[in-house]
N, CA and C atoms as a LAMMPS dump frame, in Angstrom:
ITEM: TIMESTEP
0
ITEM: NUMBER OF ATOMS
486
ITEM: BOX BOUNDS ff ff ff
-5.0000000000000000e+02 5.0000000000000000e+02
-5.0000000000000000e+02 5.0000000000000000e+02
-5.0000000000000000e+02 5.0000000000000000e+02
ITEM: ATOMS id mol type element x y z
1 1 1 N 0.849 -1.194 0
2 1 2 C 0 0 0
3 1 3 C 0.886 1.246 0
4 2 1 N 0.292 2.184 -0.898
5 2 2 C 1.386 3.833 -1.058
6 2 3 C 0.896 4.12 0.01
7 3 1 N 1.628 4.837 0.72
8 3 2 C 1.394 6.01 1.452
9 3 3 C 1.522 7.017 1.331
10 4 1 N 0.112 8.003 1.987
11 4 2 C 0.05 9.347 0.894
12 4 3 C 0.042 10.797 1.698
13 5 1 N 0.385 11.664 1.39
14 5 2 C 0.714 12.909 2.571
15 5 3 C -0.791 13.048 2.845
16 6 1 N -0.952 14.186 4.04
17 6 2 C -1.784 14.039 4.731
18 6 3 C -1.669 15.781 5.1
19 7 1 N -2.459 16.58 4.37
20 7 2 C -2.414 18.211 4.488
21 7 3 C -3.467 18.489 5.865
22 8 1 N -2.754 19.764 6.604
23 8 2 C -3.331 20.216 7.639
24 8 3 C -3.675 21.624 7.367
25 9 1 N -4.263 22.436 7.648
26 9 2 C -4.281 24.125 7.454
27 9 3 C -4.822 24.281 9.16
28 10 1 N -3.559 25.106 9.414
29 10 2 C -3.581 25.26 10.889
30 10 3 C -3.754 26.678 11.397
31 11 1 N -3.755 27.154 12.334
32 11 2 C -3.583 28.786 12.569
33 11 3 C -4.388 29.013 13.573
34 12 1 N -3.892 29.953 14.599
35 12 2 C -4.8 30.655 15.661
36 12 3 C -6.33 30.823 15.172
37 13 1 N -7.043 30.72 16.131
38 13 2 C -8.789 30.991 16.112
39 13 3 C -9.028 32.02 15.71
40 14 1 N -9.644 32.358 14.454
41 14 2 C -9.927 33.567 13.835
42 14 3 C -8.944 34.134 12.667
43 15 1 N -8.521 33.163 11.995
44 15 2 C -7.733 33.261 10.844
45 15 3 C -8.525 32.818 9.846
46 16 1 N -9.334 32.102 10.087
47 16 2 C -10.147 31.741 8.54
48 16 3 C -10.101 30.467 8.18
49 17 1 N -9.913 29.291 9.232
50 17 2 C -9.529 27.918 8.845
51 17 3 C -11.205 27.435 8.186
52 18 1 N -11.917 27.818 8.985
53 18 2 C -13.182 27.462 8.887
54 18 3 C -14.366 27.826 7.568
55 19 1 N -13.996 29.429 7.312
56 19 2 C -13.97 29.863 6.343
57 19 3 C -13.724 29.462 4.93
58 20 1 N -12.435 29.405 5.121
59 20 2 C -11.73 28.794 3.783
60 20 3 C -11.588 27.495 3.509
61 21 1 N -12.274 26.388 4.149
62 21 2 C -12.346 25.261 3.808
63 21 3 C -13.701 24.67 2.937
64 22 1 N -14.501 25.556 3.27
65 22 2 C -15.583 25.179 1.756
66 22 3 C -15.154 25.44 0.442
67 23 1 N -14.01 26.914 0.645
68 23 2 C -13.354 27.153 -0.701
69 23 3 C -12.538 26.318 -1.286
70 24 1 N -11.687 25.552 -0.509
71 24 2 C -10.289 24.72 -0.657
72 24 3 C -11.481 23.214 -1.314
73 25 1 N -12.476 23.09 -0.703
74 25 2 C -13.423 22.326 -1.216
75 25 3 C -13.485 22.189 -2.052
76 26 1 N -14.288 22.981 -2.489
77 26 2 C -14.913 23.575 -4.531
78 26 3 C -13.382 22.913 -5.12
79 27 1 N -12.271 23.832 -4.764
80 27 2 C -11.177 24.145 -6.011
81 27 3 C -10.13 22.349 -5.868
82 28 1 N -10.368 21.684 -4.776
83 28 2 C -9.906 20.578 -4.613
84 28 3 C -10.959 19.468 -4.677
85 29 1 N -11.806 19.11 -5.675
86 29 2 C -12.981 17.913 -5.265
87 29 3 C -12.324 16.386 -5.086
88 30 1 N -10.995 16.303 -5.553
89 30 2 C -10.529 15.097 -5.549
90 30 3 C -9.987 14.832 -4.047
91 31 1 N -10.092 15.534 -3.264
92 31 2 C -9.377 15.421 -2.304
93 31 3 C -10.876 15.498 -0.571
94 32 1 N -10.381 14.773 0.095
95 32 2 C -11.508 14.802 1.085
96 32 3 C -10.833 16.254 1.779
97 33 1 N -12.088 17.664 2.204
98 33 2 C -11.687 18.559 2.493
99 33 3 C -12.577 18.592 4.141
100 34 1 N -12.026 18.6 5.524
101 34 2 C -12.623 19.282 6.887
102 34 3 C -12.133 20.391 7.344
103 35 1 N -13.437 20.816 7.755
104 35 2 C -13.77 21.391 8.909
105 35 3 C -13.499 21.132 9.885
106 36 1 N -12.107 20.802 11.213
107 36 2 C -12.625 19.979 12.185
108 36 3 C -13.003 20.63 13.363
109 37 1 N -13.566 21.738 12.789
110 37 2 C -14.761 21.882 13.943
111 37 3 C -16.44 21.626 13.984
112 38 1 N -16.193 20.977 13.21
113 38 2 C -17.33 19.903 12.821
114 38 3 C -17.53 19.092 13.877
115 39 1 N -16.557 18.807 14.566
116 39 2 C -16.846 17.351 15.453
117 39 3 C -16.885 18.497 17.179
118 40 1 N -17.749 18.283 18.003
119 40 2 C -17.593 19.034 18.826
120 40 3 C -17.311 18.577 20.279
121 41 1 N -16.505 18.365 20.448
122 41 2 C -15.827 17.22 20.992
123 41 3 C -15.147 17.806 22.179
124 42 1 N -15.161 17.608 23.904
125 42 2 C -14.168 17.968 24.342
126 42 3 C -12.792 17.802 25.067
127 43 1 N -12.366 16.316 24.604
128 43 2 C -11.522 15.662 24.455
129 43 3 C -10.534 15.896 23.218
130 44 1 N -9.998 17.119 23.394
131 44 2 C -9.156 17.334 21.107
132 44 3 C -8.505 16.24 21.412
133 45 1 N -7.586 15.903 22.009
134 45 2 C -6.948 15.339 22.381
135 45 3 C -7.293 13.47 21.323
136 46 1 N -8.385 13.025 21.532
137 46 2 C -9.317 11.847 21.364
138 46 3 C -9.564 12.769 19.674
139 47 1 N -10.135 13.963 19.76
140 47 2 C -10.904 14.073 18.375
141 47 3 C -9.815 14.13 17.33
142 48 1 N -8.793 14.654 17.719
143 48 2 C -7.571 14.76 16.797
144 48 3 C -6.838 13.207 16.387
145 49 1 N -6.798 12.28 17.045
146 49 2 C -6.793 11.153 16.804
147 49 3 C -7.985 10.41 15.925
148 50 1 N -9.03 10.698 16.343
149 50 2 C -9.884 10.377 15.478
150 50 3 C -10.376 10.683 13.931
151 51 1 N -9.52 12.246 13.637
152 51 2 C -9.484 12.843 12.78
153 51 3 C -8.764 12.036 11.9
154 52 1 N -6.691 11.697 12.212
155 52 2 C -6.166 11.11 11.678
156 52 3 C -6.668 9.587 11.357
157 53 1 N -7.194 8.7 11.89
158 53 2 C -8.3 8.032 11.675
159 53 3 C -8.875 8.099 10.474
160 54 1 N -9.798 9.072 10.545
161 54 2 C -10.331 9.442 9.172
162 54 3 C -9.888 9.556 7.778
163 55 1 N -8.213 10.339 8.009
164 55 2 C -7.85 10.437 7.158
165 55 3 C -7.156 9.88 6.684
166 56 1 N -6.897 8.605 7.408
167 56 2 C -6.184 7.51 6.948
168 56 3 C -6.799 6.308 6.483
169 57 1 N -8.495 6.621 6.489
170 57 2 C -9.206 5.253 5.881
171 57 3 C -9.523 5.904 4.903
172 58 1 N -9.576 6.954 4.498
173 58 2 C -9.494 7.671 3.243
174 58 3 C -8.424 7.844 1.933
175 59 1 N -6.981 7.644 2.417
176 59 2 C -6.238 7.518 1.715
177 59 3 C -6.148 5.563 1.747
178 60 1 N -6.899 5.125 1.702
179 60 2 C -6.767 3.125 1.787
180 60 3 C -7.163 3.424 -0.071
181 61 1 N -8.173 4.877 -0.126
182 61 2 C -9.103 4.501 -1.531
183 61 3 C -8.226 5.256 -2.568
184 62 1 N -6.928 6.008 -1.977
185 62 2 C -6.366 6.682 -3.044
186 62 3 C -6.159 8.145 -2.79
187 63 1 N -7.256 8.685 -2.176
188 63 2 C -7.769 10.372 -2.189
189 63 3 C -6.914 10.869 -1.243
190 64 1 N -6.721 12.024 -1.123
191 64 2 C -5.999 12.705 -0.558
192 64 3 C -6.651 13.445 0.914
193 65 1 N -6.341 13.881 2.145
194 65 2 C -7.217 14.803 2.761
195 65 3 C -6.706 15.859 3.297
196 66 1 N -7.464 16.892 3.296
197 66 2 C -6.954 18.442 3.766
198 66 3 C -7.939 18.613 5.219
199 67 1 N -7.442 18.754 6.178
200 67 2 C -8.027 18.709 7.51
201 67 3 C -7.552 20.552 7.992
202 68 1 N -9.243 21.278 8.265
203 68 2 C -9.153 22.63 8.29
204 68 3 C -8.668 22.893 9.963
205 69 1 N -8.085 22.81 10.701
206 69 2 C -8.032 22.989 12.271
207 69 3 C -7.212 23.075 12.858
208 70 1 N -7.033 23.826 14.046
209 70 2 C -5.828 23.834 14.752
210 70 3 C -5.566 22.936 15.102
211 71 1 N -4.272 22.341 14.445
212 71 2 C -3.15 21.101 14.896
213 71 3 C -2.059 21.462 14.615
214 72 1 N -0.759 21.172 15.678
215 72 2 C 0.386 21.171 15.424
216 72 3 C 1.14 19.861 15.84
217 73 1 N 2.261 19.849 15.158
218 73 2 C 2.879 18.339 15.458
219 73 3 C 2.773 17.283 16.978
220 74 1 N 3.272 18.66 18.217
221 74 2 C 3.027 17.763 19.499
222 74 3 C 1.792 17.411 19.358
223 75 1 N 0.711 17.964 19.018
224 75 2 C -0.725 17.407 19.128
225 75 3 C -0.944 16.04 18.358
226 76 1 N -0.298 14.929 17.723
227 76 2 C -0.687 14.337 17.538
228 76 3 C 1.085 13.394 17.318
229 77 1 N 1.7 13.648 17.85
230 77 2 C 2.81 13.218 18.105
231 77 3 C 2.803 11.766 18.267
232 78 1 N 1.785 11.546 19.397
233 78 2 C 1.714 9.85 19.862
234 78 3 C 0.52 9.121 18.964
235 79 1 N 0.331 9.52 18.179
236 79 2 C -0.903 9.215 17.559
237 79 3 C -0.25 7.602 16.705
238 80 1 N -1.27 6.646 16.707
239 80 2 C -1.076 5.207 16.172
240 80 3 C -1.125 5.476 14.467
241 81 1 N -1.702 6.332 13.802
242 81 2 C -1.547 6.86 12.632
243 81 3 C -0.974 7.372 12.352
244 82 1 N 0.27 8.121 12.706
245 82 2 C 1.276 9.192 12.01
246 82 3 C 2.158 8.304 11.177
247 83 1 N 2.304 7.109 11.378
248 83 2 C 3.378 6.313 10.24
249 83 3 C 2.586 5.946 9.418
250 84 1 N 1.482 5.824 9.141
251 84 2 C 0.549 6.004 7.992
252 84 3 C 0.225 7.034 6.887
253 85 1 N 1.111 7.392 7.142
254 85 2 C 1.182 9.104 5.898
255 85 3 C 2.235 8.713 5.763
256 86 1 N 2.89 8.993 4.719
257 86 2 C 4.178 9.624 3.761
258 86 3 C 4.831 10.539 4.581
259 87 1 N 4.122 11.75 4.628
260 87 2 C 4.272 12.621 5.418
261 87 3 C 3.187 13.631 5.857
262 88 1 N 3.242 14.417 7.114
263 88 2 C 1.939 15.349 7.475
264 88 3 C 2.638 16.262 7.193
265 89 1 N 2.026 17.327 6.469
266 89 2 C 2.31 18.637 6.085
267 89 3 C 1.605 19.84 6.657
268 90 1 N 1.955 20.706 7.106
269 90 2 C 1.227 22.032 7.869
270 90 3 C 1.671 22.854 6.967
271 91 1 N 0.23 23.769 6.653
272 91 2 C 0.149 25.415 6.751
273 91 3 C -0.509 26.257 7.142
274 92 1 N -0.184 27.325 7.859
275 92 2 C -0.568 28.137 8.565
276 92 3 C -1.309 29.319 8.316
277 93 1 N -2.419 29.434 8.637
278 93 2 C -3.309 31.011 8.31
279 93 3 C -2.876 31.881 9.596
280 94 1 N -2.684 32.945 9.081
281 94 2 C -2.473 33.412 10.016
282 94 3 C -3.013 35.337 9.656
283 95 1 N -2.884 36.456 10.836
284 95 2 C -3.851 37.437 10.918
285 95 3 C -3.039 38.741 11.866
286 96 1 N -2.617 39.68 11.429
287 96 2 C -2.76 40.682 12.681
288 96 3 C -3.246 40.289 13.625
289 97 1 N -2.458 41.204 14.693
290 97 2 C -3.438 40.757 16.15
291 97 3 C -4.859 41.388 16.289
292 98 1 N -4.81 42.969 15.618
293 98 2 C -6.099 43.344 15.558
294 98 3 C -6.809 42.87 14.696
295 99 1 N -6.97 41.895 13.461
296 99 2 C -7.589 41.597 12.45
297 99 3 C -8.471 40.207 13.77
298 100 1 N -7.097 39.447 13.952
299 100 2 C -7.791 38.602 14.726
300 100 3 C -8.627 38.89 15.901
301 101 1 N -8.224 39.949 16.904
302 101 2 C -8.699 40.464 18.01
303 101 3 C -10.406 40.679 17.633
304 102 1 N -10.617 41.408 16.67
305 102 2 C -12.048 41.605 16.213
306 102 3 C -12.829 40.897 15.514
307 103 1 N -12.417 40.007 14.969
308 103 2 C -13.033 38.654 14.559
309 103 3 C -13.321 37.687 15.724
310 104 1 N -12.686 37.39 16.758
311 104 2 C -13.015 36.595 18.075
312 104 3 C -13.805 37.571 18.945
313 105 1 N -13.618 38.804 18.768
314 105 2 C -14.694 39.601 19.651
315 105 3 C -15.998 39.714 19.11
316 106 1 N -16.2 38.925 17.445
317 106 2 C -17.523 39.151 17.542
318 106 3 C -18.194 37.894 18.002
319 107 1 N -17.185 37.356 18.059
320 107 2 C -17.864 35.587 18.653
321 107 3 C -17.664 35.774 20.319
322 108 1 N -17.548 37.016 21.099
323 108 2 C -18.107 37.046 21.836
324 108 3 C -17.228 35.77 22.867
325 109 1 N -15.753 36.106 22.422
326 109 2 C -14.687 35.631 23.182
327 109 3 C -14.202 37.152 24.068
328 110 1 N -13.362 36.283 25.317
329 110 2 C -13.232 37.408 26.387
330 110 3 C -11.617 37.432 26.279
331 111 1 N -11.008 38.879 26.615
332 111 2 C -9.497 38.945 26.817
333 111 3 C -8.592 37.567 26.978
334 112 1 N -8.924 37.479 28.247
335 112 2 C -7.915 35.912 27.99
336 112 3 C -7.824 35.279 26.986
337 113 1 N -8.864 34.719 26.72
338 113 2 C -8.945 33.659 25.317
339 113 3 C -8.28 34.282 24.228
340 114 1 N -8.562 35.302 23.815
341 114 2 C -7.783 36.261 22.383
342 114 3 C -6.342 36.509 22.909
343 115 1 N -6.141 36.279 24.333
344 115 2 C -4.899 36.792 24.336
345 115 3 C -3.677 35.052 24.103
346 116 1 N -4.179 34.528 24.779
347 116 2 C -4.084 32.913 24.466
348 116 3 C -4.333 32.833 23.284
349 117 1 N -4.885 33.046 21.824
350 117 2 C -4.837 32.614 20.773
351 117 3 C -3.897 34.104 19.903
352 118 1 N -3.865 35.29 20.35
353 118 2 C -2.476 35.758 19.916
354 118 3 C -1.258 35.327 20.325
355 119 1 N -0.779 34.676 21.44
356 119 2 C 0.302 34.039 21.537
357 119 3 C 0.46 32.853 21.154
358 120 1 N -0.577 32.364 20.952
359 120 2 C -0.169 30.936 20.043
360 120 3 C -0.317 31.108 18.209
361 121 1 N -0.707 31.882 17.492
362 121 2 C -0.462 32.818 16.624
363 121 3 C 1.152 33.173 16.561
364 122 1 N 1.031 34.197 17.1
365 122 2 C 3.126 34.453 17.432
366 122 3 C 3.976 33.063 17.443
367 123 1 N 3.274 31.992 18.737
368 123 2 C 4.123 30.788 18.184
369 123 3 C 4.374 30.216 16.628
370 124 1 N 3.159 30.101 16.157
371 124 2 C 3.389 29.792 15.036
372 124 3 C 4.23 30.013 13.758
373 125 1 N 4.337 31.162 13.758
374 125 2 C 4.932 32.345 12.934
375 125 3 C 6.461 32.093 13.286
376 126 1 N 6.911 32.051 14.417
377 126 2 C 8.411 32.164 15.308
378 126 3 C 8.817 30.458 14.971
379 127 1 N 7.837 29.541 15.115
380 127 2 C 8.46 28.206 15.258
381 127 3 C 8.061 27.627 13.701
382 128 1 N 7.619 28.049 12.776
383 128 2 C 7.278 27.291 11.152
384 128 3 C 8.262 26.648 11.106
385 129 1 N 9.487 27.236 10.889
386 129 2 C 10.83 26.69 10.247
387 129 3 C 11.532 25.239 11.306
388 130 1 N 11.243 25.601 12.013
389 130 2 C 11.651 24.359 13.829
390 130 3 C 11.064 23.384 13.881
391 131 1 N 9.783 23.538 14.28
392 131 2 C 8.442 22.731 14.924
393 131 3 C 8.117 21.828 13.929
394 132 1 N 8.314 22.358 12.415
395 132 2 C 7.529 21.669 12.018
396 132 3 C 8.175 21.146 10.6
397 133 1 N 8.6 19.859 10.137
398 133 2 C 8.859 19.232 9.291
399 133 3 C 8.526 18.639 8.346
400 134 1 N 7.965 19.528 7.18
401 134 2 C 8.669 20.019 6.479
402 134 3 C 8.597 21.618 7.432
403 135 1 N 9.528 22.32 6.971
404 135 2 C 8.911 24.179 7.306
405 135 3 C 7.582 24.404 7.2
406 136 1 N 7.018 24.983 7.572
407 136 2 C 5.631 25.29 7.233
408 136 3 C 4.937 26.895 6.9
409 137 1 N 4.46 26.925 5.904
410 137 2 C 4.505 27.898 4.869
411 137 3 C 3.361 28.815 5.518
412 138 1 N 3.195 30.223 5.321
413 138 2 C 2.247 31.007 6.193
414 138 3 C 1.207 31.597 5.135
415 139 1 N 0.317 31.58 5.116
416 139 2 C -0.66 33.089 4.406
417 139 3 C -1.344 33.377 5.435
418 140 1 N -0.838 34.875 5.215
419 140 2 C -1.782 35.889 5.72
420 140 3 C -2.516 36.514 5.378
421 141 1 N -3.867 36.146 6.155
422 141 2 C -5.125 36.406 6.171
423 141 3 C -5.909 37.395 6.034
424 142 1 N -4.58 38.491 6.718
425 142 2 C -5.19 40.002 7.026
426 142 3 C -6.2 40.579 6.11
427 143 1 N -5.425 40.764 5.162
428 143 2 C -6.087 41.627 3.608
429 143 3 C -6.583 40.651 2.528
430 144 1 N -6.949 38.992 2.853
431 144 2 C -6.848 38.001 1.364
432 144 3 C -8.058 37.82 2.036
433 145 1 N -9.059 37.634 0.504
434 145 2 C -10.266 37.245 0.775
435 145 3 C -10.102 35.621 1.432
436 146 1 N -11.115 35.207 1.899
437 146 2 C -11.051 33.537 1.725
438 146 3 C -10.768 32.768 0.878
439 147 1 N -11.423 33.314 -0.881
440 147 2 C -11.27 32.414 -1.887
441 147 3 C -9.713 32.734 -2.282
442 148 1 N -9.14 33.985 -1.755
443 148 2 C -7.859 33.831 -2.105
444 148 3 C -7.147 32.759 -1.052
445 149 1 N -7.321 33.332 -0.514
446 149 2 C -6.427 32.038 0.511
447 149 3 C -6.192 30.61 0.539
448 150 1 N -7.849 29.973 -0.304
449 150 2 C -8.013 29.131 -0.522
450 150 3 C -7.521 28.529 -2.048
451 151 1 N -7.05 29.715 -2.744
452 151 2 C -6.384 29.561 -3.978
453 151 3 C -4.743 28.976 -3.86
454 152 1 N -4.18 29.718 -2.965
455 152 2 C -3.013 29.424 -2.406
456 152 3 C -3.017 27.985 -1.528
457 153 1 N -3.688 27.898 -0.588
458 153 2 C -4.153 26.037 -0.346
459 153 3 C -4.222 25.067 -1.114
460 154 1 N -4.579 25.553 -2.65
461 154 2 C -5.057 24.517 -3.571
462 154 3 C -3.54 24.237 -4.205
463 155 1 N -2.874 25.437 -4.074
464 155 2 C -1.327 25.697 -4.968
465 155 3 C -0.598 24.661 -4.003
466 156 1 N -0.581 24.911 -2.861
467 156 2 C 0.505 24.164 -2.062
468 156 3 C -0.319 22.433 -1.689
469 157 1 N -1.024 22.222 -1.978
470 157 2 C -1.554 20.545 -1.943
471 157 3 C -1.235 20.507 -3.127
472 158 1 N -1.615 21.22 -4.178
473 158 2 C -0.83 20.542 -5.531
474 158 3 C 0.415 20.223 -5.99
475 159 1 N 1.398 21.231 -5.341
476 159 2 C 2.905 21.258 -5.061
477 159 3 C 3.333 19.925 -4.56
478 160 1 N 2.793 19.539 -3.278
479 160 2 C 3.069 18.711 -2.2
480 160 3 C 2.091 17.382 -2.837
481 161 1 N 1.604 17.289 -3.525
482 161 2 C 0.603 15.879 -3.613
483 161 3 C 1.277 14.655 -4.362
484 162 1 N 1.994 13.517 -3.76
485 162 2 C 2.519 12.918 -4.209
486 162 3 C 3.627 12.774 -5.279
């Protein structure tokens, strides 16, 4: 059996993962595209495992999958599926702090939380090149519509697809 990469689009809360995954949809049909905040789960821990799961009985048929959600490598580090990919690939959406700050304030998130998802934001950005193997490539969100962003998603799974 091939083994086949396994795309993530990652980024602080309020970058557009959620957004731009109906787009990455449309422009990728060959490829299984989530949301994973679809599953509402409060164990990530369990759902993120279960995710890879998914996306590994999916590539048994050939297809490829793009999983929209915050994940980074420790998060699924111990996972019984990671030697089942080729390789996992991350990229990152990412946002000003005020772009993001006002997008989580209309969802009616409080200081802490935005301030906890701008510093894990900053992580991201500071650790691409470290953390994460391959490097992991950034668009920013600030000024790009969704369907752009999601144009650039479609560029780098096509780059990276076997």
């Amino acid at each position: 059996m091939t083994k086949l990469p396994l795309f993530v689009v990652t980024g602080a809360s309020g970058t557009g993962k959620t957004t731009v995954s109906s787009h990455v949809r449309e422009l990728l049909p060959e490829f299984d595209v989530f949301d994973m905040d679809i599953i509402d789960n409060v164990d990530w821990q369990i759902a993120k495992e279960n995710w890879l799961r998914v996306a590994y009985s999916i590539s048994l048929s050939g297809r490829g999958t793009v999983l929209c959600g915050t994940m980074v490598p420790e998060n699924i580090a111990s996972s019984n599926y990671i030697e089942r990919f080729e390789r996992i690939l991350f990229i990152n959406l990412h946002c000003d702090d005020t772009t993001r700050e006002t997008r989580l304030k209309a969802r009616g998130w409080n200081k802490n939380a935005i301030e906890d998802h701008r510093n894990f934001a900053n992580w991201l950005v500071q650790n691409a090149d470290t953390a994460f193997n391959p490097a992991m490539p950034t668009i920013d969100t600030t000024n790009l519509s969704s369907e752009e962003a999601a144009k650039q998603i479609e560029q780098w799974v096509k780059r990276n697809w076997k």
